[in-house]
N, C-alpha and C positions, 0 to 999 in steps of 0.2 A: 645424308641419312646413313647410319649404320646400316649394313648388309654381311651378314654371315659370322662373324667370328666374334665374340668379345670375351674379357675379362674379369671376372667379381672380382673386387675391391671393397673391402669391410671398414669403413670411417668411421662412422656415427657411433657410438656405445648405447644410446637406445636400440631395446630388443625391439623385436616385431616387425610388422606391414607399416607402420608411421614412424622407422626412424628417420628417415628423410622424409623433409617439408619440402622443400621445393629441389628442380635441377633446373637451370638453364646453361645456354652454350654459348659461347661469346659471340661477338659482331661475324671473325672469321672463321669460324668455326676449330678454332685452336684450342682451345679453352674450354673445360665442362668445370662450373660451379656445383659445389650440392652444397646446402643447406639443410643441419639437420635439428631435432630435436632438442638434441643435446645443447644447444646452441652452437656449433661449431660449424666451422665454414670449411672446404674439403677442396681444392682449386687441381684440379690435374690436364694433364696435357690430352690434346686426342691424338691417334694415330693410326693411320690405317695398318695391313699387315704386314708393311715392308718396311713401316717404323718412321713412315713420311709425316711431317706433323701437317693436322688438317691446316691448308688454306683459304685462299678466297672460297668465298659461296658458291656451292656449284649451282647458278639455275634457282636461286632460291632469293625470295626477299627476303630483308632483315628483319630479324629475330625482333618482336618490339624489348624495351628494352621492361625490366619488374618494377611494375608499383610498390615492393615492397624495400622497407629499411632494412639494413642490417645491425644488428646489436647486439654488444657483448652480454655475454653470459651472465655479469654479474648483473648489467641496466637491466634485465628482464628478470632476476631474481628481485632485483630490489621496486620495480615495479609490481611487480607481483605481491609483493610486500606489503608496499604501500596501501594497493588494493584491497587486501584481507585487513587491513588495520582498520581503513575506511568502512568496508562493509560491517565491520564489527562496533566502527561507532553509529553508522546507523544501523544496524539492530540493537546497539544501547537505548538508542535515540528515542524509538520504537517503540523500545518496554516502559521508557520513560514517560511516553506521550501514552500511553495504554494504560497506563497506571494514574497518571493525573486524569486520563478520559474515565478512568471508575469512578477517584473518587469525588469528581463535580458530579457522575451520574447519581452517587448514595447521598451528597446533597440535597441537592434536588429531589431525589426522592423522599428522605427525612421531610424539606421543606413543604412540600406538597403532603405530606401525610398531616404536619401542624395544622395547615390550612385547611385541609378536607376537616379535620377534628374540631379547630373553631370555626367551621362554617356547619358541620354538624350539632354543636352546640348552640351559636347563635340560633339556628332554624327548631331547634330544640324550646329553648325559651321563648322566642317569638310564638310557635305553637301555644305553649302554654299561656302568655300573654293574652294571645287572642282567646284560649280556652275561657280567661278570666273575665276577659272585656265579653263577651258573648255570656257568659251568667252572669255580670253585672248588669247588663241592656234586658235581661229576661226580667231578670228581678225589678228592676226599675219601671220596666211594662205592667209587668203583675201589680205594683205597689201601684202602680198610677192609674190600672185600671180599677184598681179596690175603691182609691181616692176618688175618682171618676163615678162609679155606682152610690157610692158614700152621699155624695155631691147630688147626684140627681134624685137619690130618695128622699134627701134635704129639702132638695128642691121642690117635689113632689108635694111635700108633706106641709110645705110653707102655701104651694096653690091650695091647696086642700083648703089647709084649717086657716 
């Protein structure tokens, strides 16, 4: 562990609180890695203040060692890259499928408005059909009851005389 004394050292060219992403220290503590934003990897020596380079661990287990890769500046520009190309064909994709999803909906909509209108006209006519058959059935009663009275004053008139 450091105690008392140390040095700034400016590596990274990103500004701020997040130019460095990570630091670790090597197995024997000779070695500090920083990793920074910028992508750039920053390897310096440690030392105490008599200029002894750090050795073995004093008292300490080993440092685990990072889950992470390390990658050059340009793989992660160009992944990054890639990324924005991709998210840009799916939001293409998107507009594409949103666009074909309208126009099955105006379809369909059109289609069912045909339908609702020949099913409103059918029901139309059939109304009226029945309107027709319903004063033919009257008329046909009326006439058959005339013919009916007709018939029995005939009838009448035959017991009679």
């Amino acid at each position: 562990p450091l105690n008392g004394e140390w040095t700034d050292v400016h590596v990274h060219s990103s500004p701020g609180p997040t130019a460095v992403h990570k630091m670790r220290i090597s197995h024997d503590d000779s070695m500090l890695f920083s990793v920074g934003e910028d992508g750039c990897v920053y390897v310096s020596e440690v030392k105490d203040k008599d200029g002894r380079i750090g050795g073995a661990k004093r008292d300490k287990e080993a440092l685990p060692w990072a889950e992470e890769v390390l990658v050059t500046k340009s793989d992660l520009e160009e992944k990054t890259n890639h990324m924005l190309e991709l998210r840009a064909k799916v939001d293409d994709l998107q507009d594409k499928n949103d666009y074909q999803l309208r126009i099955k909906e105006l379809n369909h909509q059109e289609k069912l408005k045909e339908v609702t209108e020949r099913f409103t006209a059918e029901l139309e006519a059939s109304k009226r059909n029945y309107e027709l058959l319903l004063q033919n059935k009257n008329d046909s009663e009326l006439e058959f009851e005339e013919k009916l009275r007709q018939l029995e004053s005939r009838h009448e008139q035959t017991l009679q005389g």
